[in-house]
KEZAKE-600123 format. One line per 2 residues: number of its first residue (from 1); for each residue x, y, z of C-alpha. Coordinates in pm, 1 decimal, m for minus. Layout:
N
NUM> X Y Z ~ ...
***
This chain:
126
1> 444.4 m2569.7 m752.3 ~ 249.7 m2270.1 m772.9
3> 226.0 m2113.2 m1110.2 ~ 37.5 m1755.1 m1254.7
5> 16.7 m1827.3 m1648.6 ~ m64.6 m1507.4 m1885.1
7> m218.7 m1498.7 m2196.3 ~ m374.3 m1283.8 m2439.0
9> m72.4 m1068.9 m2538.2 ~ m48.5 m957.8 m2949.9
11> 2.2 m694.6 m3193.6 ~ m295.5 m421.1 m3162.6
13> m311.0 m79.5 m3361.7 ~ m348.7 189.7 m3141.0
15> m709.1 250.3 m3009.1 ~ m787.3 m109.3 m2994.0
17> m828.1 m343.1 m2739.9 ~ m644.8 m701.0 m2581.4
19> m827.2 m857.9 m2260.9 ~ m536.2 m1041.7 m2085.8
21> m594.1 m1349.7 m1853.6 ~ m422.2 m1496.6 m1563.0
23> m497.1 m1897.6 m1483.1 ~ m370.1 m2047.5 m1167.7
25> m225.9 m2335.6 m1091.3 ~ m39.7 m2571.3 m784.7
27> m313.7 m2354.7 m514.5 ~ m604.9 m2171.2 m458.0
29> m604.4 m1775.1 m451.7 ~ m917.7 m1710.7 m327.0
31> m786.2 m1516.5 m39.8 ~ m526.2 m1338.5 m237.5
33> m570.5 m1002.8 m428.9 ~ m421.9 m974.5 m786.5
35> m268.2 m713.9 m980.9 ~ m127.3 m665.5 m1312.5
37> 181.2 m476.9 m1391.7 ~ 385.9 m392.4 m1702.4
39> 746.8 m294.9 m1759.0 ~ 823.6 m85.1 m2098.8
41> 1132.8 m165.1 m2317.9 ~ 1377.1 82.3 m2092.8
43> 1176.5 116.1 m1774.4 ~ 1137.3 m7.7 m1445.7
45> 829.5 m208.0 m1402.4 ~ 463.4 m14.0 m1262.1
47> 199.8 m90.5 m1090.6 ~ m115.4 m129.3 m1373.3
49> m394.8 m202.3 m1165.6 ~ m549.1 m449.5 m860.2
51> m863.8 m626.9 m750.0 ~ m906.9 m720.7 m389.8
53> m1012.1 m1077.6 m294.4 ~ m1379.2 m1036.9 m322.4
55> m1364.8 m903.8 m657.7 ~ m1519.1 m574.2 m506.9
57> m1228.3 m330.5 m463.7 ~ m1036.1 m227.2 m805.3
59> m740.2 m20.2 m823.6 ~ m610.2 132.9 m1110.3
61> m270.5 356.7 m1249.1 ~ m393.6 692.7 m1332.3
63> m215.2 592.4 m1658.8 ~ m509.7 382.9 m1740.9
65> m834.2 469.7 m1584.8 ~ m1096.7 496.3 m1759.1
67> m958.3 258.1 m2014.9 ~ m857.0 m90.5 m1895.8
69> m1092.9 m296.8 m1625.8 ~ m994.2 m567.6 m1426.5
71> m1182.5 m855.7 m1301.1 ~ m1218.0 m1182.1 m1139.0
73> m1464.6 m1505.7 m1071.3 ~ m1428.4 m1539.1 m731.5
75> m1557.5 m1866.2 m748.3 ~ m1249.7 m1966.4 m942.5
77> m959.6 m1809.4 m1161.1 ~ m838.5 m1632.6 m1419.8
79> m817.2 m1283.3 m1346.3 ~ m874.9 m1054.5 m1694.9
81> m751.0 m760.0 m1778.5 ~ m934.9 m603.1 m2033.6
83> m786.0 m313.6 m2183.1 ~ m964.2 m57.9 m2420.4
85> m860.5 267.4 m2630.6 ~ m475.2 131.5 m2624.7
87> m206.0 362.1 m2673.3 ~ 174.3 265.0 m2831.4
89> 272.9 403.5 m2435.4 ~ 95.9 58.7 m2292.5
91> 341.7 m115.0 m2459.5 ~ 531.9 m336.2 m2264.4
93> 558.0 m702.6 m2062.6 ~ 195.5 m704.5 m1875.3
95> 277.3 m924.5 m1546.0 ~ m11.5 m1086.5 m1314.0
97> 108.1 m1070.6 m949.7 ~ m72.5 m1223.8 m625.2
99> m48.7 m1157.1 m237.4 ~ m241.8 m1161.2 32.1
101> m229.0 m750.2 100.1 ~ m321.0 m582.0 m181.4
103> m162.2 m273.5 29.3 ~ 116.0 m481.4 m76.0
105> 29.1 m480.3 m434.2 ~ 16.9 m132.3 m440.0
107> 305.9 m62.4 m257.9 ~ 644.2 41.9 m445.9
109> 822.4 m243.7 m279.4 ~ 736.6 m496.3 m557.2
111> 992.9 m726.7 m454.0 ~ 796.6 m800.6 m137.1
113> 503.1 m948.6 m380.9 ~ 463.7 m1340.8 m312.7
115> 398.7 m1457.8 m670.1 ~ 434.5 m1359.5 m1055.1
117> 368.0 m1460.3 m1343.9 ~ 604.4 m1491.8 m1632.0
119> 448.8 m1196.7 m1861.9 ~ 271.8 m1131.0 m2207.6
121> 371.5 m912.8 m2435.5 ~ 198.5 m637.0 m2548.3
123> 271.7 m446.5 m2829.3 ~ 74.8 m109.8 m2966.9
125> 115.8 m5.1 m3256.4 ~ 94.4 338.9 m3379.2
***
């Protein structure tokens, strides 16, 4: 059974910094691109950011550029997230997401997205 496990969620004061991981397990996703996403208490859940499978190509919310960074060993998994300067808006459930397209990824259809994780939570406070 395929499985994306995060980790790293916490408590952080505002203008500090969480690096969140995503570990693999039941395949390989060295094809795939990843992604993270977050929902806030209230709100529908938004793309974050996305790194193609080569590790080249990163993609990131407007939201957060600038600020968070993903990244990934190609050679093997976890993807990180490391996120910098947080704000009490970045609060939320941070979700690691795989497919094959990362046009898919990207894409408002998130539904269409072959595999999540189960989320961390991340809470800044003010």
């Amino acid at each position: 059974q395929v499985q994306l496990v995060e980790s790293g969620g916490g408590l952080v004061q505002a203008g500090g910094s969480l690096r969140l991981s995503c570990a693999v397990s039941g395949r390989t996703f060295s094809t795939y691109a990843m992604g993270w996403f977050r929902q806030a208490p209230g709100k529908e859940r938004e793309f974050v950011a996305a790194i193609g499978w080569s590790g080249v190509n990163t993609y990131y919310a407007d939201s957060v550029k600038g600020r968070f960074t993903i990244s990934r060993d190609n050679a093997r998994l976890p993807v990180y997230l490391q996120m910098n300067s947080l704000h009490p808006e970045d609060t939320g459930i941070y979700y690691c997401a795989a497919d094959l397209s990362i046009a898919t990824l990207m894409g408002s259809a998130t539904d269409g997205i072959s595999y999540w994780g189960k989320g961390t939570l991340v809470t800044v406070s003010s």
